[in-house]
C-alpha positions as CSV (number, residue, x, y, z in Angstrom):
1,X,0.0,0.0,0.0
2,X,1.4,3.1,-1.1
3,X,1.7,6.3,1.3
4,X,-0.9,8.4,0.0
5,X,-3.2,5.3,-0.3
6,X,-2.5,4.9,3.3
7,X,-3.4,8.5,4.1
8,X,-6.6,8.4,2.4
9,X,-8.0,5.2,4.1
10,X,-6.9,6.4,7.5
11,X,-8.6,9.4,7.0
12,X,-11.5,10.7,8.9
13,X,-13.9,13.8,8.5
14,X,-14.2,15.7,11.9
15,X,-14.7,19.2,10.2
16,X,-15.9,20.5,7.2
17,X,-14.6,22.1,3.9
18,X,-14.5,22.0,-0.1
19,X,-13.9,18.5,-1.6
20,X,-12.5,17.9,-4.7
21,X,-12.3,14.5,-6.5
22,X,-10.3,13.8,-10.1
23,X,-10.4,10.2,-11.9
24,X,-11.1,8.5,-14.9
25,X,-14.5,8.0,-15.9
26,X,-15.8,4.4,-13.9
27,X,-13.2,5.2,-11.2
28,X,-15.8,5.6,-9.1
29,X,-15.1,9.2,-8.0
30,X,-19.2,10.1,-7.6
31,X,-19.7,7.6,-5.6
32,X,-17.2,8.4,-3.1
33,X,-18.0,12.1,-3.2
34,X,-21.8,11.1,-2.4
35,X,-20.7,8.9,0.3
36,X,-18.2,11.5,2.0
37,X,-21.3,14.3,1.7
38,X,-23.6,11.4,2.8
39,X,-21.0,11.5,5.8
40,X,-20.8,14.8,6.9
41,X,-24.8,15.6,6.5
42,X,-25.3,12.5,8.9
43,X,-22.5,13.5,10.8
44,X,-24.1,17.3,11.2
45,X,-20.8,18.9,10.0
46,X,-22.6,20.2,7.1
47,X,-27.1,21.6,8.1
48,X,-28.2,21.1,4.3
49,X,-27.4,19.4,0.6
50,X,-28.1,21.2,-2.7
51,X,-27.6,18.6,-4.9
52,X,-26.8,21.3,-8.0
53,X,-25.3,19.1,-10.8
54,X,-25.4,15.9,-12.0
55,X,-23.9,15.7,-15.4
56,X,-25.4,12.8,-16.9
57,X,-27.3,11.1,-13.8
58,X,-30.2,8.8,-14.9
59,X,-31.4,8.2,-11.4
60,X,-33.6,11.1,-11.5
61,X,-34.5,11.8,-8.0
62,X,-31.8,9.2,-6.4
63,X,-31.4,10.5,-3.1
64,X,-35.0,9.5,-2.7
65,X,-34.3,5.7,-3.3
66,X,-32.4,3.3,-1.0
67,X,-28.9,2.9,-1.9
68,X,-28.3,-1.5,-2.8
69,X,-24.4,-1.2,-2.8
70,X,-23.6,-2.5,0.7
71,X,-19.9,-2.8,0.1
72,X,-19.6,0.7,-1.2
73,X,-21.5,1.9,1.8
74,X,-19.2,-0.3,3.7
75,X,-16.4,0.8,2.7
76,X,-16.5,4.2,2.2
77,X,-18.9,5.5,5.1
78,X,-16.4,3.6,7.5
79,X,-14.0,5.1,6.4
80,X,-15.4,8.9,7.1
81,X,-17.5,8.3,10.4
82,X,-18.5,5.4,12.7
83,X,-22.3,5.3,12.0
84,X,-25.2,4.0,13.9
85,X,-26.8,1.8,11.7
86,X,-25.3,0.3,9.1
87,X,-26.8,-0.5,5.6
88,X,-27.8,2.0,2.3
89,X,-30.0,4.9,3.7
90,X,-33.2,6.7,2.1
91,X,-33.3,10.4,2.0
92,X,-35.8,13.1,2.0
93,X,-35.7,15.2,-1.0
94,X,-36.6,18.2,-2.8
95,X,-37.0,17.4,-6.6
96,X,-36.9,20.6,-8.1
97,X,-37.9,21.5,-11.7
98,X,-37.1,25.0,-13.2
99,X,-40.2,25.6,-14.8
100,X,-39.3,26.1,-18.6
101,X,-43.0,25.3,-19.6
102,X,-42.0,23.7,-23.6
103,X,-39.7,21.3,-22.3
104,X,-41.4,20.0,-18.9
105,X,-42.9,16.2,-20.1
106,X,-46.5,16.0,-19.9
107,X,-46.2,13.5,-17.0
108,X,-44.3,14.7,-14.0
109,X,-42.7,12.2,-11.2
110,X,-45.7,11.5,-8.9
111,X,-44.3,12.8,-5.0
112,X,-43.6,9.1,-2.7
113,X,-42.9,8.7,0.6
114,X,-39.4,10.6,0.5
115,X,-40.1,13.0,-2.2
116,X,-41.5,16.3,-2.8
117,X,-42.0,17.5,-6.2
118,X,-41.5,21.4,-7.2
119,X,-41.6,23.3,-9.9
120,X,-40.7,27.1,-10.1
121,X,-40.2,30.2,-11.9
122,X,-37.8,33.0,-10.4
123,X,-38.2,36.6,-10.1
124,X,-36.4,38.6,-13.2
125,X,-36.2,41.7,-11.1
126,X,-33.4,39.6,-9.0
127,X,-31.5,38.2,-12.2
128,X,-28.1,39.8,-12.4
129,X,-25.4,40.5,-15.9
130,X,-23.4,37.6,-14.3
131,X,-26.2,35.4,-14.8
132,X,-26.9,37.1,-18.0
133,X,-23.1,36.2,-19.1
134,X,-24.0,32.7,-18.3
135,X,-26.6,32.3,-21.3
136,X,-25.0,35.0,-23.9
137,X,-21.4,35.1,-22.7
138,X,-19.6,38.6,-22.7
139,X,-22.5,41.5,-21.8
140,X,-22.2,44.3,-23.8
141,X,-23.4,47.5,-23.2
142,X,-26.1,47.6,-25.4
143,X,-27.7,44.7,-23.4
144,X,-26.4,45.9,-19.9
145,X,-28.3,49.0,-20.6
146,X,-31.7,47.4,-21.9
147,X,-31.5,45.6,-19.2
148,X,-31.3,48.3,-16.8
149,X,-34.5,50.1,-18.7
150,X,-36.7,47.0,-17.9
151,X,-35.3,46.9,-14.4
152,X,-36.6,50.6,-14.2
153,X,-39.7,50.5,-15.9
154,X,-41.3,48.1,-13.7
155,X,-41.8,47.1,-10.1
156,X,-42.2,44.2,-8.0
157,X,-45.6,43.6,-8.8
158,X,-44.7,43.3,-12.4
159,X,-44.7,39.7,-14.2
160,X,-43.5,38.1,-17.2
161,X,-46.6,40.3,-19.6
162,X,-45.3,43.4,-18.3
163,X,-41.4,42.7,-20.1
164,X,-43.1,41.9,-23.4
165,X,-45.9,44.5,-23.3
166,X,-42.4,46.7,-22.7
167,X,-40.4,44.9,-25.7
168,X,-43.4,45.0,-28.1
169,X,-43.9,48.8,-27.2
170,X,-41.4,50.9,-25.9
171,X,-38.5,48.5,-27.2
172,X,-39.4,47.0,-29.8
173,X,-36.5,48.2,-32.0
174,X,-34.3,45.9,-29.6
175,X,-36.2,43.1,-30.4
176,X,-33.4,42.4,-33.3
177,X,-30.5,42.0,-30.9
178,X,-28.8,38.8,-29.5
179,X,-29.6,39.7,-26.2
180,X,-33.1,39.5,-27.2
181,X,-33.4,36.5,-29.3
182,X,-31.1,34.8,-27.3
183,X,-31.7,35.0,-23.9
184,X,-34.9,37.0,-23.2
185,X,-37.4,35.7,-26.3
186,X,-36.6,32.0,-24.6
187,X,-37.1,32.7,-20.9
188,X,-40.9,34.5,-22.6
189,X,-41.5,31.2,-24.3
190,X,-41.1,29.4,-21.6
191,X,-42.8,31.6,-18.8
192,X,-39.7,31.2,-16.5
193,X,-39.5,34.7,-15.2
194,X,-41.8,36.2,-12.7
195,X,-42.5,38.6,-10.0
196,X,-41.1,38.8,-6.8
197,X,-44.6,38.6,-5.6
198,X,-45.3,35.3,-7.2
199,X,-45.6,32.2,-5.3
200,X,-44.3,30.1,-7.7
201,X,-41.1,31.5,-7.6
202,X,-38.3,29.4,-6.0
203,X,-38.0,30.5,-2.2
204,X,-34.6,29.9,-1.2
205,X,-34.8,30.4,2.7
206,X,-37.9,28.2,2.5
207,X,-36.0,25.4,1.0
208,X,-32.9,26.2,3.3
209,X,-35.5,25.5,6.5
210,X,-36.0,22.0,5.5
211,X,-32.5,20.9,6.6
212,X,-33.7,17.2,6.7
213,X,-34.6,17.5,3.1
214,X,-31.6,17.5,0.1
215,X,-32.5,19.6,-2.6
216,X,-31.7,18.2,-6.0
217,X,-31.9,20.5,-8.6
218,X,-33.3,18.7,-12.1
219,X,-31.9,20.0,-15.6
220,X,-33.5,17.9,-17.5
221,X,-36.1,19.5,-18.9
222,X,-33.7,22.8,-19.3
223,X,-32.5,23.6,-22.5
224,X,-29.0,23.3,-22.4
225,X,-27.8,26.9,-22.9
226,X,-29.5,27.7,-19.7
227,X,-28.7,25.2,-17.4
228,X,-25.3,27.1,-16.1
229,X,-27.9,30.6,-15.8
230,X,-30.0,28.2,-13.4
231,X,-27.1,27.2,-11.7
232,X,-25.5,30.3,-11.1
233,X,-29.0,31.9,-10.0
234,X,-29.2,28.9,-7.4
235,X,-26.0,28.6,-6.0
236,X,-25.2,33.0,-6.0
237,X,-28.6,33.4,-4.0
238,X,-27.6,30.7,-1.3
239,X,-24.1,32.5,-1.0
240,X,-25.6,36.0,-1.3
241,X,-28.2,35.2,2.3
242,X,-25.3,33.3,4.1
243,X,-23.0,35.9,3.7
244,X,-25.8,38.9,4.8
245,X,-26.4,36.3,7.8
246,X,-30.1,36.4,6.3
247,X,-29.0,32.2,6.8
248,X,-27.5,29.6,8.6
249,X,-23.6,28.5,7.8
250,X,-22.8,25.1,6.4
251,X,-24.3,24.3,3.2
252,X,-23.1,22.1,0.9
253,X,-23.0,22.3,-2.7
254,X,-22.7,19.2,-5.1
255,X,-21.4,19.2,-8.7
256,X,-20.7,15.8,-10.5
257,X,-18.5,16.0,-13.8
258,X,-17.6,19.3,-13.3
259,X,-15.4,19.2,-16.3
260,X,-18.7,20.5,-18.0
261,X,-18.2,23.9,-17.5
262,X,-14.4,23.8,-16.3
263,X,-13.0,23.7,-19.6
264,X,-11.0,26.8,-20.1
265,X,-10.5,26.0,-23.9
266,X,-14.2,24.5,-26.0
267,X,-14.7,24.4,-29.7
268,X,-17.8,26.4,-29.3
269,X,-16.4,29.5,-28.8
270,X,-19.9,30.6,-27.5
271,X,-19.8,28.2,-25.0
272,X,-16.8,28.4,-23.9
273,X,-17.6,32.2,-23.0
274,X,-20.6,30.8,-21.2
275,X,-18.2,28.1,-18.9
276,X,-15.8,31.0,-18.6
277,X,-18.6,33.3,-16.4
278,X,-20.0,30.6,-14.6
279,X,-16.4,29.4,-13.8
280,X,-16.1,33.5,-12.8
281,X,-18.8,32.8,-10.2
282,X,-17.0,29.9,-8.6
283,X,-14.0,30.8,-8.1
284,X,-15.2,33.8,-6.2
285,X,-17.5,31.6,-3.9
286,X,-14.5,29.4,-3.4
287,X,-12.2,32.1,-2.1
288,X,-14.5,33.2,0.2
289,X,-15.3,29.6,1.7
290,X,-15.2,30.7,5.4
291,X,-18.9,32.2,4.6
292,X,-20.1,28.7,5.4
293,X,-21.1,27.2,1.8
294,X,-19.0,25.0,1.0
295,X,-18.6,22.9,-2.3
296,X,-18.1,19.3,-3.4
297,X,-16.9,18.3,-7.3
298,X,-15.9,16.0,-9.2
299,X,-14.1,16.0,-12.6
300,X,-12.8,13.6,-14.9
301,X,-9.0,13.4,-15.6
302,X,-7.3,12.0,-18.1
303,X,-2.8,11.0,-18.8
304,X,-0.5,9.5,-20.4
305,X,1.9,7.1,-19.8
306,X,4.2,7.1,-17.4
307,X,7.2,5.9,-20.4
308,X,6.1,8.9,-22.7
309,X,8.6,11.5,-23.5
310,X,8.2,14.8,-23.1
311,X,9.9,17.9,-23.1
312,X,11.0,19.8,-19.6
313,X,12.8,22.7,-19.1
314,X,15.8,22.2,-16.5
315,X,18.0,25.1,-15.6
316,X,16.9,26.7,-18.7
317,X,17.8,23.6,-20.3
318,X,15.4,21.8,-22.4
319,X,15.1,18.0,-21.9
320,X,13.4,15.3,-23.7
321,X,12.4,12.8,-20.0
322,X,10.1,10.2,-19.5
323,X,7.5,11.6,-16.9
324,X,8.2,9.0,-14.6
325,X,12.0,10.6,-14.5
326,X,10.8,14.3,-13.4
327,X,9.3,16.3,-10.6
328,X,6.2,16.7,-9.1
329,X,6.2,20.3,-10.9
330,X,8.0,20.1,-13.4
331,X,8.5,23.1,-16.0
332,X,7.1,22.6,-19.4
333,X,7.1,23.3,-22.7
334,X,2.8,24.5,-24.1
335,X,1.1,26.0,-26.8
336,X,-0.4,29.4,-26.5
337,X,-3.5,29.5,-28.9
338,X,-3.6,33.4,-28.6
339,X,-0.3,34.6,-28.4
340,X,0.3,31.4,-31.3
341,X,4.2,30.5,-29.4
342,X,5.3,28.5,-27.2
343,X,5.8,29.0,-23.5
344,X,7.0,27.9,-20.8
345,X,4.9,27.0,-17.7
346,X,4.6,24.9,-14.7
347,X,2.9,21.8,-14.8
348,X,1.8,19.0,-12.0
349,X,2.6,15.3,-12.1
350,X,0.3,12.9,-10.9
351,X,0.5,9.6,-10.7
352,X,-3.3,8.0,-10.9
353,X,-2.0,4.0,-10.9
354,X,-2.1,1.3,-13.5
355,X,-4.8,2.4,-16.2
356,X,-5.7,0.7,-19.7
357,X,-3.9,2.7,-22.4
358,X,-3.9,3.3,-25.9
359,X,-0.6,3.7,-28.4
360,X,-0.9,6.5,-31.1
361,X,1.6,6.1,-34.1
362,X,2.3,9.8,-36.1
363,X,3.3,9.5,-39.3
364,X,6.9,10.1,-38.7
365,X,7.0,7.2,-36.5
366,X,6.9,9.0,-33.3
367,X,4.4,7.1,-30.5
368,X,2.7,8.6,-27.8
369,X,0.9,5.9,-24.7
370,X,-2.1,7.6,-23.7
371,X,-5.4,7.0,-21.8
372,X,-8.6,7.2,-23.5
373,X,-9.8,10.1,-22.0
374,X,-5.9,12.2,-22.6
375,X,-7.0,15.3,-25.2
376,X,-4.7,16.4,-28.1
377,X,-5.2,19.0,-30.6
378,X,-6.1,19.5,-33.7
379,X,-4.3,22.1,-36.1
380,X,-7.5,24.8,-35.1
381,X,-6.8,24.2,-31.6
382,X,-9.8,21.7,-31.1
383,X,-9.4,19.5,-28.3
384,X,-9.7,15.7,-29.6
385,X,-10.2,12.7,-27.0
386,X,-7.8,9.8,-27.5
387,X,-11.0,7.7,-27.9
388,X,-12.6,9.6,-30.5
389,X,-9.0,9.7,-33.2
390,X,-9.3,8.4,-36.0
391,X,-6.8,7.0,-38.5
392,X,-5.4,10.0,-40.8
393,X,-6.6,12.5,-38.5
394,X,-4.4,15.3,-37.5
395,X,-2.9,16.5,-34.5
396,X,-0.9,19.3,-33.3
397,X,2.7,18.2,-32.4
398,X,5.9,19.8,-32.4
399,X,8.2,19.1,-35.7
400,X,11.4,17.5,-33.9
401,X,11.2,14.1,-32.5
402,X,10.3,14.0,-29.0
C-alpha cells in the first residue's frame, strides 16, 4: 500500500470544507463524493445538501431511493464516520424543476414517501449580468443598458406580460439584438421569469428551512444553454443570504463531472464564454469559503503514460524525460493558442496508478501511450479525446522528434 493510499483510508472527517475529486470515468469518484457528503450531512458537520449538478445522472431523483451497494457503503462510510446503523440509507428530498414550460414532459414524477416535487419560476427583477453572461457570454453594453430600462420601468408587482408588453412597445426596436433572441425571447417562451410577488417562484430560505430535506436541482427538462444561468441563480442566492447572515452557515454544494463547464479551452467558442462566467462565479464563492457554503466536485481526468517522453525545461535547459524521470512540478514546454508561441509554464505530475492505455503512431514514426480520455489538438486548436481519433486525423505536435 502506497503512502498516500495509506493517508486516504486512514482518514476521517471531523470538520468540514470544499472537496475535490479527479479520476477517470468508472473510477468511481461520484460515488465516493456522495458517500463523504452522505458523511458529513449525517455526521451534522454540514445543516443542508443542494444537490446542483449531476452531469449525466439517470437516477432522477436518487437520493429518494435506497442505496443496494452494501460494500460501497461499507467501505467508504467507515472510512469517514462510525455510524449507527449500518446499511444503504433513504433520504428526504426536494426534486426541483425549473419551470421552462416547452420542455417539462407532460407527466411529472408522482411525489412518494421521500419526495416532494417542485416546480418554479424566479423573479427577473433579481437576475443579475453575471447570470446574464452565463446564457450569452460577454454582456455588452447595449444589453447591460436594456436591461437596466426594464429593471426601471417596472416594479415588484410586475410579471412576465409586463417585459413583453415593454419589448413589443417601448422597445421593440431591440427586439433584433442577440440579447433578445437569445436569452430574453426564450425565458418569454417558456414563462420562467416572474415577479417577486409570485408564489411560484423558488423561495430559497424556504428550501434552506427543510434541513432534513436535500435539494436536487433537475436540468433535464432545461434547455442546455440555460442550465449554467440556473445554476449560477441557485447557487449566488444561497451564497448572497449566508454571507448577509439572512441564513444559517454550512451548506453544501454538489457538482458531479464538473469538467462541463471547467473547460478553459471548447470548440464552441460561445460556450466556452458561457463556462468562462459561470467558472467567474465559482472561483469567487470558493475564495471566500469561510462564509459557510461550501462545495463538493468532481471531474474527470485523463494521462498518459508514465514511459512517454516529453519535453522539460531544466535550468533553462530543455530536456526530452520520461514523466516517470521528473518532478512533481515540473517546467514545461505548451502551446499558447492566442499569443500562437510557445511558452513555458509549470505543470503538475500525478500519478493516478495502472490504467488501460492506448498507443498513437504519427506519421513520422513517433508514438505517444495515452489513456482514452488524454485530449490532443487538432491544427485549429480543437481538443480531440484519445477515444474519439481516427486514423489520418491530424494533431498538433511539435516538428522534432520527441
Amino acid at each position: 500500500m502506497t503512502k498516500e493510499l495509506k493517508m486516504i483510508n486512514e482518514w476521517k472527517v471531523n470538520s468540514v470544507g470544499d472537496v475535490y475529486l479527479f479520476g477517470i470515468k468508472g473510477s468511481g469518484k461520484t460515488c465516493k463524493l456522495l458517500a463523504i457528503s452522505q458523511a458529513m450531512y449525517d455526521n451534522g458537520h454540514i445543516k443542508k445538501i443542494w444537490d446542483v449538478f449531476g452531469g449525466d445522472r439517470d437516477e432522477g431523483p436518487f437520493w429518494a431511493f435506497p442505496n443496494r451497494d452494501y460494500n460501497l457503503w461499507n467501505d467508504l462510510e467507515s472510512e469517514t464516520r462510525e455510524f449507527e446503523i449500518e446499511g444503504p440509507k433513504q433520504y428526504k428530498i426536494t426534486y426541483a424543476k425549473p419551470l421552462f414550460s416547452k420542455y417539462l414532459p407532460d407527466k411529472l414524477p408522482e411525489d412518494m414517501p421521500n419526495l416532494e416535487l417542485k416546480t418554479f419560476t424566479i423573479p427577473f427583477k433579481n437576475i443579475e449580468k453575471k447570470h446574464i453572461a452565463c446564457v450569452i457570454g460577454e454582456v455588452g453594453k447595449q444589453a447591460e443598458s436594456l436591461w437596466e430600462d426594464l429593471l426601471n420601468d417596472t416594479s415588484k408587482n410586475s410579471n412576465i406580460e409586463d417585459l413583453k408588453f415593454l419589448m413589443n412597445t417601448k422597445y421593440s426596436k431591440m427586439k433584433k439584438t442577440s440579447f433578445y433572441k437569445l436569452f430574453l425571447k426564450p425565458l418569454f417562451d417558456n414563462n420562467f421569469l416572474n415577479s417577486e410577488e409570485s408564489e411560484l417562484n423558488l423561495n430559497i430560505l424556504e428550501e434552506a428551512s427543510k434541513k432534513d430535506r436535500i435539494f436536487v436541482l433537475s436540468l433535464d427538462d432545461v434547455p442546455p444553454q440555460f442550465q449554467m444561468f440556473v445554476m449560477s441563480y441557485l447557487i449566488t442566492n444561497i451564497y448572497t443570504l449566508v454571507r448577509r447572515n439572512k441564513m444559517y452557515k454550512d451548506h453544501f454544494l454538489l457538482f458531479r463531472e464538473a469538467s462541463r463547464f471547467m473547460k478553459v479551452v471548447d470548440s464552441d467558442k460561445n460556450r466556452e464564454a458561457q463556462c468562462n462566467a459561470f467558472r467567474n462565479i465559482l472561483v469567487d464563492m470558493v475564495r471566500y469559503g469561510r462564509t459557510g457554503v461550501w462545495f463538493g466536485m468532481d471531474t474527470q481526468d485523463s494521462c498518459i503514460s508514465e514511459d512517454t517522453k516529453i519535453k522539460v525545461v531544466e535550468k533553462g535547459i530543455i530536456k526530452n524525460k520520461k514523466i516517470k524521470d521528473i518532478g512533481k512540478k515540473p517546467k514545461l514546454l505548451s502551446y499558447n493558442f492566442k499569443k500562437k508561441r510557445i511558452e513555458e509554464i509549470e505543470g503538475y505530475n500525478i500519478c493516478k496508478g495502472k490504467q488501460e492505455v492506448y498507443e498513437i503512431i504519427l506519421e513520422d514514426g513517433r508514438r505517444v501511450l495515452a489513456t482514452k480520455e488524454h485530449k490532443f489538438f487538432d491544427l485549429k486548436g480543437k481538443r480531440i479525446y484519445v477515444k474519439n481519433l481516427k486514423k489520418g486525423g491530424e494533431l498538433l505536435c511539435q516538428k522534432e522528434f520527441i
